[in-house]
HTML snippet that shows the backbone in 3Dmol.js (N, CA, C, O; Angstrom):
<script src="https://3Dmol.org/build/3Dmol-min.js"></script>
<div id="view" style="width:600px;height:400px;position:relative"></div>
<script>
const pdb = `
ATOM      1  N   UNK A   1      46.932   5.948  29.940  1.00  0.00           N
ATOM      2  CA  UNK A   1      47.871   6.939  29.459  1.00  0.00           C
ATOM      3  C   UNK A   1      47.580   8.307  30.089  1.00  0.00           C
ATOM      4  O   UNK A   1      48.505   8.982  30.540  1.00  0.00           O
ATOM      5  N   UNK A   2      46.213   8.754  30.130  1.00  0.00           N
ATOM      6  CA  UNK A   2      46.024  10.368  30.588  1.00  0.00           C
ATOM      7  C   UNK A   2      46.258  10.025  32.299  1.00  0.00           C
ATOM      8  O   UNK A   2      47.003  10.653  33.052  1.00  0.00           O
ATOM      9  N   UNK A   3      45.574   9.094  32.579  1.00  0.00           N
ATOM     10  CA  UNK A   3      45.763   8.684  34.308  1.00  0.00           C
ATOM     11  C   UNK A   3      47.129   9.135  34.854  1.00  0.00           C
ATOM     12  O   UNK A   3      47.167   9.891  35.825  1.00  0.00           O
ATOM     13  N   UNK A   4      48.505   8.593  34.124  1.00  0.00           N
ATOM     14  CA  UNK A   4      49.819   8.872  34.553  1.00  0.00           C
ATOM     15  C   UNK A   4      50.196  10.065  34.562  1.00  0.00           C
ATOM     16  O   UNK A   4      50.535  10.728  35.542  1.00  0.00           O
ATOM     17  N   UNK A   5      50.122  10.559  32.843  1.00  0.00           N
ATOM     18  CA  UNK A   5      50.382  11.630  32.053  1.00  0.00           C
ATOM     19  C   UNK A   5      50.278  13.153  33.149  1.00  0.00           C
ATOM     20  O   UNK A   5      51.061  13.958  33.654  1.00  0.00           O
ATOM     21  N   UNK A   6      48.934  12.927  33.108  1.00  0.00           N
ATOM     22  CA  UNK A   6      48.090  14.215  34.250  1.00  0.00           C
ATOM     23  C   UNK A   6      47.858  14.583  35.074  1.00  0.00           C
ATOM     24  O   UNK A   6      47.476  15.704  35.410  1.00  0.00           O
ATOM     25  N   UNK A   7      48.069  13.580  35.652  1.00  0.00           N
ATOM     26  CA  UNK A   7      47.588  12.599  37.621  1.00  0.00           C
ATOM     27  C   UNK A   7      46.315  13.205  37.783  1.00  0.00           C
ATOM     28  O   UNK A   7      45.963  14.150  38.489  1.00  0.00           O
ATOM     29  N   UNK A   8      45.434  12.181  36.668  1.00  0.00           N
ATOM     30  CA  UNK A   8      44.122  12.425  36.699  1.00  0.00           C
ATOM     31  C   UNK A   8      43.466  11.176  38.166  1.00  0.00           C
ATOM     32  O   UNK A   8      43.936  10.066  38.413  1.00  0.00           O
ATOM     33  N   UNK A   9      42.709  11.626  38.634  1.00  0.00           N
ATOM     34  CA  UNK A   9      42.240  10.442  39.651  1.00  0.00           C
ATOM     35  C   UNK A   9      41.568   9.166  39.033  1.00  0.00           C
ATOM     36  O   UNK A   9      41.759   7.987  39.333  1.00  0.00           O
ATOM     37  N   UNK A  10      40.348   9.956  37.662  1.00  0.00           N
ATOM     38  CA  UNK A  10      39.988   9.046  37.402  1.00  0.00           C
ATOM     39  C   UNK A  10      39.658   9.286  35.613  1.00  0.00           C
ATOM     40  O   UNK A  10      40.111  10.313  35.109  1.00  0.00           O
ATOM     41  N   UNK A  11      39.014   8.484  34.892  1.00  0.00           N
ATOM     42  CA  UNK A  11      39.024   8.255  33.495  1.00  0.00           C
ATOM     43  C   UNK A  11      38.796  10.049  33.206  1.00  0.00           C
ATOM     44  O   UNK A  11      38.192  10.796  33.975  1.00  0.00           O
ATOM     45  N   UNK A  12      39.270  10.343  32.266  1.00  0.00           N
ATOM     46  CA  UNK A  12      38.718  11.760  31.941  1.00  0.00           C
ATOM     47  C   UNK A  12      37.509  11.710  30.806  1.00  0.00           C
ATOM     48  O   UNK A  12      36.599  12.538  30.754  1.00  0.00           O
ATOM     49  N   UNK A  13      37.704  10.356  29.725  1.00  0.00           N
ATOM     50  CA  UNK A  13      36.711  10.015  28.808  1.00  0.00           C
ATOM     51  C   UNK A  13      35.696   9.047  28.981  1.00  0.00           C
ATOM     52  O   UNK A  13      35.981   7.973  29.509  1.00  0.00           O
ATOM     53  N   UNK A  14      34.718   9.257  28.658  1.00  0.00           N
ATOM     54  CA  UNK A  14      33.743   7.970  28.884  1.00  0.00           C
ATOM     55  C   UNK A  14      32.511   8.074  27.974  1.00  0.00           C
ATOM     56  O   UNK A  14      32.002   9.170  27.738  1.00  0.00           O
ATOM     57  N   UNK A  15      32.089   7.055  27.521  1.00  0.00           N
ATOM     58  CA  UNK A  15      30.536   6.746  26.843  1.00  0.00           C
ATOM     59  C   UNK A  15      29.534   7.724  27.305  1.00  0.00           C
ATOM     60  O   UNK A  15      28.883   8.425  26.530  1.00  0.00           O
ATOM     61  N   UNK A  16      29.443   7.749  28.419  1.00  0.00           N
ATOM     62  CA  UNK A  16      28.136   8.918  28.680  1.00  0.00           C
ATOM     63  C   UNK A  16      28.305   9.805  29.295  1.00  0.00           C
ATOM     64  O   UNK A  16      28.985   9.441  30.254  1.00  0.00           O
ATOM     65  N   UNK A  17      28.050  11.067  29.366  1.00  0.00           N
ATOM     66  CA  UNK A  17      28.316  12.043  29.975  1.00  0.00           C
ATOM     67  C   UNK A  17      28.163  12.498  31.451  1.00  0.00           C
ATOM     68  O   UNK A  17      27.073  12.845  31.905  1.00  0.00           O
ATOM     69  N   UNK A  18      29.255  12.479  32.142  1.00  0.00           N
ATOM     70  CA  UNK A  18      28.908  12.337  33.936  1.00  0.00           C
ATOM     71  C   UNK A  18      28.653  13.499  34.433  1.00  0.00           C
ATOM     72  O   UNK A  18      29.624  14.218  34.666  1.00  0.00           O
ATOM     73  N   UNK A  19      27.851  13.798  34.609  1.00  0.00           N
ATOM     74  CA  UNK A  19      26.279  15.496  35.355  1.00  0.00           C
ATOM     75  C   UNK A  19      27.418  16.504  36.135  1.00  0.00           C
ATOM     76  O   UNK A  19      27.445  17.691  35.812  1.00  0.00           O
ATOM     77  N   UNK A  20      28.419  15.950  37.244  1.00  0.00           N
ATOM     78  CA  UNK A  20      29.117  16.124  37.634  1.00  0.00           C
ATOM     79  C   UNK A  20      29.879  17.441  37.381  1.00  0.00           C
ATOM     80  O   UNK A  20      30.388  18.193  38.212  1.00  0.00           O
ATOM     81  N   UNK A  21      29.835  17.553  35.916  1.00  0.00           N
ATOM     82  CA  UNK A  21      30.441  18.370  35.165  1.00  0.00           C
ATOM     83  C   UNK A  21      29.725  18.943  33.635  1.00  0.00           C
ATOM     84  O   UNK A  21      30.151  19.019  32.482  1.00  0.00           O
ATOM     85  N   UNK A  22      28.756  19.200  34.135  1.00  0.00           N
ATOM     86  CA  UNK A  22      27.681  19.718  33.849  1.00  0.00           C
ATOM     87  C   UNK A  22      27.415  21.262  33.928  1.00  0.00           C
ATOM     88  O   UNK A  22      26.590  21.543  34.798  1.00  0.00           O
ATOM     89  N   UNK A  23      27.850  22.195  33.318  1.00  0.00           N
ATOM     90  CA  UNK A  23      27.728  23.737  33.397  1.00  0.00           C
ATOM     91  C   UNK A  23      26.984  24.355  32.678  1.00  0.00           C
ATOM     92  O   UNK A  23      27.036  24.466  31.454  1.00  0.00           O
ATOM     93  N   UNK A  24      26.106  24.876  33.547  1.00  0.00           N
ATOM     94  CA  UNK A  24      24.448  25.802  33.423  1.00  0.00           C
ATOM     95  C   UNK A  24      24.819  26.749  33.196  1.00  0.00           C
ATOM     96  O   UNK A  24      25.269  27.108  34.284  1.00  0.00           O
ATOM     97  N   UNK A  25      25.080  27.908  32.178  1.00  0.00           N
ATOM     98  CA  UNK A  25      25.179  29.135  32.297  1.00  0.00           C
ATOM     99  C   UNK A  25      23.639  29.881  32.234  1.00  0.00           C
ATOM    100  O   UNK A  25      22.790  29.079  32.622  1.00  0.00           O
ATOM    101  N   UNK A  26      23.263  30.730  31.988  1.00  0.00           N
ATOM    102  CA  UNK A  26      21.796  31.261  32.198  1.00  0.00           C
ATOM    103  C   UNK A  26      21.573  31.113  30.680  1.00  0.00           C
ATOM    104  O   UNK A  26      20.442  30.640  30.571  1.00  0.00           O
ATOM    105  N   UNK A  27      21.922  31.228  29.879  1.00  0.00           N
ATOM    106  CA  UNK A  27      21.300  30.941  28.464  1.00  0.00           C
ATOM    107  C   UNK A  27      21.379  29.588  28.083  1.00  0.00           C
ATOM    108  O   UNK A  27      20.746  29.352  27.054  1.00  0.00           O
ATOM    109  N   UNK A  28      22.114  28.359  28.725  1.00  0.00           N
ATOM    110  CA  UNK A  28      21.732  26.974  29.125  1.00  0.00           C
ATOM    111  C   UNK A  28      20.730  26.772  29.614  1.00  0.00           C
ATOM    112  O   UNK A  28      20.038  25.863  29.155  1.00  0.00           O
ATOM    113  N   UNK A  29      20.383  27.353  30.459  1.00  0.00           N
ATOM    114  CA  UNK A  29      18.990  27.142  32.141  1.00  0.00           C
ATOM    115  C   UNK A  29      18.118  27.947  31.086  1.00  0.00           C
ATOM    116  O   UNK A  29      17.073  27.297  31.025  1.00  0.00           O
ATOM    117  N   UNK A  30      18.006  29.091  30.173  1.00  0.00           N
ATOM    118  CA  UNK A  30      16.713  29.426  29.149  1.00  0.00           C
ATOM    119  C   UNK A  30      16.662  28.115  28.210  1.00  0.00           C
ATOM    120  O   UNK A  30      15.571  27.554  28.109  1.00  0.00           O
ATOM    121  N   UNK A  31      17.891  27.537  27.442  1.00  0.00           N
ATOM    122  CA  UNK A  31      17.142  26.791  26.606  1.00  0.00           C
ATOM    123  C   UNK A  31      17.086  25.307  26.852  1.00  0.00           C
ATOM    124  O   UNK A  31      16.906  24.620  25.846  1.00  0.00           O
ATOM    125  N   UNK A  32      17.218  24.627  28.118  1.00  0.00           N
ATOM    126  CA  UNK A  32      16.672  23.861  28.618  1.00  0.00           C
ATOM    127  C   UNK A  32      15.263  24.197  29.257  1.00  0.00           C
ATOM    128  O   UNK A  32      14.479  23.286  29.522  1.00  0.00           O
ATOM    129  N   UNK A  33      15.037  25.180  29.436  1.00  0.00           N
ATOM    130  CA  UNK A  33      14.033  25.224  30.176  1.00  0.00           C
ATOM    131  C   UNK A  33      13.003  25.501  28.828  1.00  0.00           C
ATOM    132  O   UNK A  33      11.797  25.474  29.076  1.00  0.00           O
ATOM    133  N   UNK A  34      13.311  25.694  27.798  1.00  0.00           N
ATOM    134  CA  UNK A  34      12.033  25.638  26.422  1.00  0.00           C
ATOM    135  C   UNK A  34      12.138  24.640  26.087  1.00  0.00           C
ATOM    136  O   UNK A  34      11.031  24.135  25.900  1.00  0.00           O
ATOM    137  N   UNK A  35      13.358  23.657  25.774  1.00  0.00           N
ATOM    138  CA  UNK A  35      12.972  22.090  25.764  1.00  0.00           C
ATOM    139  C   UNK A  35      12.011  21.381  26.630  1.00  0.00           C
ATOM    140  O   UNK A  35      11.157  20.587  26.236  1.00  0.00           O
ATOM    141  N   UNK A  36      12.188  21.670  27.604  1.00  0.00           N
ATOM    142  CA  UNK A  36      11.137  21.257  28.664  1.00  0.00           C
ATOM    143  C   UNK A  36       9.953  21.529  28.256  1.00  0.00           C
ATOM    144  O   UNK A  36       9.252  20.608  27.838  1.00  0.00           O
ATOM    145  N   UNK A  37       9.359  23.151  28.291  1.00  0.00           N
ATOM    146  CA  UNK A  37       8.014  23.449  28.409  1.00  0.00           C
ATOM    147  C   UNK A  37       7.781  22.888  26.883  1.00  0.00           C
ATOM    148  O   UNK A  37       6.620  22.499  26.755  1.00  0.00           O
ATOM    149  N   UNK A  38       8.396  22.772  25.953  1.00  0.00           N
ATOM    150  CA  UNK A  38       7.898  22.104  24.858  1.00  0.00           C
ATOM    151  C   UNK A  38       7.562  20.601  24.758  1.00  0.00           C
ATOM    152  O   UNK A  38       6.659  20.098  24.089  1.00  0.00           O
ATOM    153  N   UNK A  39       8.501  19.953  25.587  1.00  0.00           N
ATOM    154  CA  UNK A  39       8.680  18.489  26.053  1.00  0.00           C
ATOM    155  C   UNK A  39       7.051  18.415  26.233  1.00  0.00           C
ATOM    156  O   UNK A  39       6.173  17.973  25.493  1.00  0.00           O
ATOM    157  N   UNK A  40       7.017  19.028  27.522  1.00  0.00           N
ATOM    158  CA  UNK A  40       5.358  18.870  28.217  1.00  0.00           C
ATOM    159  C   UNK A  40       4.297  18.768  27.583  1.00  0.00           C
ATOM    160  O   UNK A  40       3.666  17.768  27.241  1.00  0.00           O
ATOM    161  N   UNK A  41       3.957  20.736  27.307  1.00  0.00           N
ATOM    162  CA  UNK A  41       3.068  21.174  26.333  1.00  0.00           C
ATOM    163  C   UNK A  41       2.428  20.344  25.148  1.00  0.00           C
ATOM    164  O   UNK A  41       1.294  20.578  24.731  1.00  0.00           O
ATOM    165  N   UNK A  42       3.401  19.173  24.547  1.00  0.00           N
ATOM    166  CA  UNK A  42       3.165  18.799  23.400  1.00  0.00           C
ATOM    167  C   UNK A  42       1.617  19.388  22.246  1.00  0.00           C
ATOM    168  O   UNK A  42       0.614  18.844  21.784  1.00  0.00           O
ATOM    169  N   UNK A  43       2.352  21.024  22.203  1.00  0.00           N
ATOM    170  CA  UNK A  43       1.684  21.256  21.289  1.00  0.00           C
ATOM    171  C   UNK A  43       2.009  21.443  19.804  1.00  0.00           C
ATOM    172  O   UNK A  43       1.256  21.904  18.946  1.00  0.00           O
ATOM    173  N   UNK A  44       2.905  21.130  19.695  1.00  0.00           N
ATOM    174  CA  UNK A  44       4.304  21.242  18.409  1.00  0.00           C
ATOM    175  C   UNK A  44       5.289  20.548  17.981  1.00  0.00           C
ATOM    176  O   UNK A  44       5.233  19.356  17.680  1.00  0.00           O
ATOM    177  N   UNK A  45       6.539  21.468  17.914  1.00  0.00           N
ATOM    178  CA  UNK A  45       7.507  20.799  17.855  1.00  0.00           C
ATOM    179  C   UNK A  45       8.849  22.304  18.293  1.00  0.00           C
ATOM    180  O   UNK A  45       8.861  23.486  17.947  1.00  0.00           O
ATOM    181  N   UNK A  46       9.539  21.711  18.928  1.00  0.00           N
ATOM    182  CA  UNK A  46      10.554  22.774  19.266  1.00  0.00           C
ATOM    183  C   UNK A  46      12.075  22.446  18.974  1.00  0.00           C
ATOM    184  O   UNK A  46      12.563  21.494  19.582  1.00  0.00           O
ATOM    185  N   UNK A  47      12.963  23.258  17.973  1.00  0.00           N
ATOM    186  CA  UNK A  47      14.382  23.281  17.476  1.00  0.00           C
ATOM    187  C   UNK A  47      14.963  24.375  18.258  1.00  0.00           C
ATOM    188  O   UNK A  47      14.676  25.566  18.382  1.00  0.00           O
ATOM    189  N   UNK A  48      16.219  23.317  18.939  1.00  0.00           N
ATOM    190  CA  UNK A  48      17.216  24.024  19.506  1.00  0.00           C
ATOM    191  C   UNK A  48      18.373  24.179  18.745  1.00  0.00           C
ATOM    192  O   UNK A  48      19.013  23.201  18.359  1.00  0.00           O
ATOM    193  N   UNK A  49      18.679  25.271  18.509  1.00  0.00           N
ATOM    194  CA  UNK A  49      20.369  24.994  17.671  1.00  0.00           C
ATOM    195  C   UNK A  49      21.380  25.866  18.229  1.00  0.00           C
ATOM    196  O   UNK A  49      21.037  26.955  18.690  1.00  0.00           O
ATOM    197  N   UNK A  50      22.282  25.593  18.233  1.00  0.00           N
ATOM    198  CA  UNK A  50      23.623  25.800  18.867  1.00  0.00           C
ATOM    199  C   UNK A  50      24.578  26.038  17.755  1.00  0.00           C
ATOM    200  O   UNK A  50      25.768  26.240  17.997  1.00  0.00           O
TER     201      UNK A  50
END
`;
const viewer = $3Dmol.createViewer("view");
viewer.addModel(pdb, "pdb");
viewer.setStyle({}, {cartoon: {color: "spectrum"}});
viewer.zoomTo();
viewer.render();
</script>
């Protein structure tokens, strides 16, 4: 239906999320980047909220 509808090339929805379309703004790239050093560090525990 969206394929015709839109003249999408390809699925616009899917099960997992395709990187592709993936947008870093700089306060994305900060709080990925404390998930990370927390990931590592494992000295704790670290909450992200949005």
């Amino acid at each position: 239906m969206y394929l015709e509808y839109f003249g999408l090339a390809e699925k616009p929805f899917q099960i997992t999320p395709d990187p592709r379309f993936l947008y870093l703004s700089r306060r994305h790239r900060d709080g990925f980047a404390h998930l990370l050093y927390g990931a590592d560090e494992a000295g704790g525990f670290v909450l992200l909220t949005g």
